[in-house]
C-alpha positions in Angstrom: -32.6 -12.9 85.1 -30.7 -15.2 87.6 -28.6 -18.0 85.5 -29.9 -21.5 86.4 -27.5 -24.6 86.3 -27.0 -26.7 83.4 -24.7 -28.8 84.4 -25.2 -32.9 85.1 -22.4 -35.5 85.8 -22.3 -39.2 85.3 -19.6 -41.6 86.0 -17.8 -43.2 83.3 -14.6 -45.1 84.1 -12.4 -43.9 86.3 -13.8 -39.9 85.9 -16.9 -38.6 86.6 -18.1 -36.4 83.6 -18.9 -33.0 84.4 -21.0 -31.9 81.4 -22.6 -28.7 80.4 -24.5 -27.9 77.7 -24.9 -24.3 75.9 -27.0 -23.7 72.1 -26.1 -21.1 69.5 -28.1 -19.8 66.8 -24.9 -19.8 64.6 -23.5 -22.5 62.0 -20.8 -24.8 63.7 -17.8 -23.3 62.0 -18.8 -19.7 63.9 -18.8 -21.4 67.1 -15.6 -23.3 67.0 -14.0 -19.9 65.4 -15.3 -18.6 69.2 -13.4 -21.6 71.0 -10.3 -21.1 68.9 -9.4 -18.3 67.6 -7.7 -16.1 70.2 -9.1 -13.0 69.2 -12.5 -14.7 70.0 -11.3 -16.3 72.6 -10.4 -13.2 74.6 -13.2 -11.8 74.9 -15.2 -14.7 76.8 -12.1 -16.8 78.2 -8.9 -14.9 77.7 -6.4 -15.2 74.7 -4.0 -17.4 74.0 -0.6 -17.9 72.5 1.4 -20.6 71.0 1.1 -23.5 68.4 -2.1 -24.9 68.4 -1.9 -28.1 67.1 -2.2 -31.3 69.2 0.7 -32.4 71.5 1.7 -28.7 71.8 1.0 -26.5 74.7 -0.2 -22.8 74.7 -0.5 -20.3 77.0 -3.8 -18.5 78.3 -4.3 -15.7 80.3 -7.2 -15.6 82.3 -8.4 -12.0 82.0 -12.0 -12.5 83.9 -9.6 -13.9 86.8 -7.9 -11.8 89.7 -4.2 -10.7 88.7 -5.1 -12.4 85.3 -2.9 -15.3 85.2 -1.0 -16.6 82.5 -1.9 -20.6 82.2 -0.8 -23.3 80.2 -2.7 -25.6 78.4 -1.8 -28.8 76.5 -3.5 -29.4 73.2 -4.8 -33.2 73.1 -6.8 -33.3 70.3 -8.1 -30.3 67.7 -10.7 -31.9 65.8 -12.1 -29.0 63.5 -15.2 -27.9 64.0 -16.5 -30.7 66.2 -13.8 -31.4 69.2 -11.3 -29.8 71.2 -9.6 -31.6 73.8 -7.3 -29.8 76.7 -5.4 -30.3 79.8 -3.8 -28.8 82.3 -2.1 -29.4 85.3 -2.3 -25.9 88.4 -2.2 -25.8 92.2 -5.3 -27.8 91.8 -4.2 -31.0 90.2 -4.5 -31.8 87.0 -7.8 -31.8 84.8 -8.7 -32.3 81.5 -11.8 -31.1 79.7 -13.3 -31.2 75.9 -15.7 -28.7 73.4 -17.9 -31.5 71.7 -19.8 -29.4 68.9 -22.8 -30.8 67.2 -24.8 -29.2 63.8 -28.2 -28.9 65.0 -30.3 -27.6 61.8 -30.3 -23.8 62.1 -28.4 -24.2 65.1 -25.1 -25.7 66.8 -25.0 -27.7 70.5 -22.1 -27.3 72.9 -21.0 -29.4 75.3 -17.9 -28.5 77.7 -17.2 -32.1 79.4 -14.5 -31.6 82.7 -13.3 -35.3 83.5 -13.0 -35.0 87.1 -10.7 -37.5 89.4 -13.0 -36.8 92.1 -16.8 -35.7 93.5 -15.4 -33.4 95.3 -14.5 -31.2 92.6 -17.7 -30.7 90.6 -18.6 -28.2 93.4 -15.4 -25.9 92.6 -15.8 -27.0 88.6 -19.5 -26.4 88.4 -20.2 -22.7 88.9 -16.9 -21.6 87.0 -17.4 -23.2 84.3 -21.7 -22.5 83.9 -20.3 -19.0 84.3 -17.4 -18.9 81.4 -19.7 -20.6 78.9 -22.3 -18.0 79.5 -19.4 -15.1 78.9 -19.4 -16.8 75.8 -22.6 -16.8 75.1 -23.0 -12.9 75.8 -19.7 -12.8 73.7 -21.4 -14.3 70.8 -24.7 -12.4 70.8 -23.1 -9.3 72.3 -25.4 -9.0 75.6 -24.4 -7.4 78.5 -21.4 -10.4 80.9 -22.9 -12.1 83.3 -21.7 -11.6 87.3 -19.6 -13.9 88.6 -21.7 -13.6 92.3 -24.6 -15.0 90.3 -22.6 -18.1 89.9 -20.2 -18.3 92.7 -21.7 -18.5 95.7 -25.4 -18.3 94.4 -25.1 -22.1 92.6 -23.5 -24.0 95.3 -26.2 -25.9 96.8 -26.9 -26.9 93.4 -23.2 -28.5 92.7 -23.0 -29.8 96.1 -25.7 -32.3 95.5 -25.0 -32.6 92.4 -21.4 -34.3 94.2 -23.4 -35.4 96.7 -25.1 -38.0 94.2 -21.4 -39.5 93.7 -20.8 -40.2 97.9 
């Protein structure tokens, strides 16, 4: 089955919020043990050194990327088990992003919000990041990983209007 976009974005400030949404059939503490722990974390993202805590930086290497790069990421906030907050600045710009993790009953909501300086960049955000949050959904209920060409360039339309609506 073909993935299908999530993703929405609003404006809120001076950023437009990129924000997509993902549902585990697991308690809240599992699913921030998936965005935190590097152990976890390598098998969906890529694994990560360093202190933790906020106002410290880590590294991560991004193992589903080409070469496999070695990032750093600033801590801004580590709110356990409800909010993580990150940012980075690469040959892109700079970006920040957050994990928002709800209790739903039986179940626990995700929500990975980019703050974007721009439209323009929820079409090179948009189909990254639907395809990293299912890795970690097929890392959490150990299915088969998703294809990156399913994403990237199969959801563009999709992420261009979605920009478009910000013109």
């Amino acid at each position: 089955m073909k993935p299908v976009p999530t993703a929405r974005a609003h404006r809120v400030a001076d950023s437009i919020d990129l924000v997509l949404p993902r549902t585990f059939r697991a308690p809240i503490d599992d699913v921030w043990a998936a965005l935190t722990e590097p152990e976890r974390t390598a098998r969906w993202f890529g694994p990560w050194e360093g202190d933790g805590t906020p106002g410290r930086t880590i590294r991560v290497q991004m193992v589903f990327e080409e070469e496999e790069p070695w990032m750093d990421l600033r801590i801004d906030a580590c709110e356990p088990p409800r909010r993580l907050a990150v940012s980075s600045t690469d040959e892109s710009g700079a970006w920040r992003m957050e994990l928002l993790l709800e209790s739903q009953g039986a179940t626990t909501g995700l929500r990975l919000v980019h703050h974007l300086d721009s439209a323009a960049k929820i079409q090179d955000a948009g189909a990254g990041w639907e395809y990293y949050l299912d890795m970690l959904v097929a890392a959490f209920e150990d299915t088969p990983r998703p294809d990156f060409a399913d994403y990237h360039p199969a959801m563009t339309p999709y992420f261009a209007d979605l920009a478009g609506k910000f013109s």
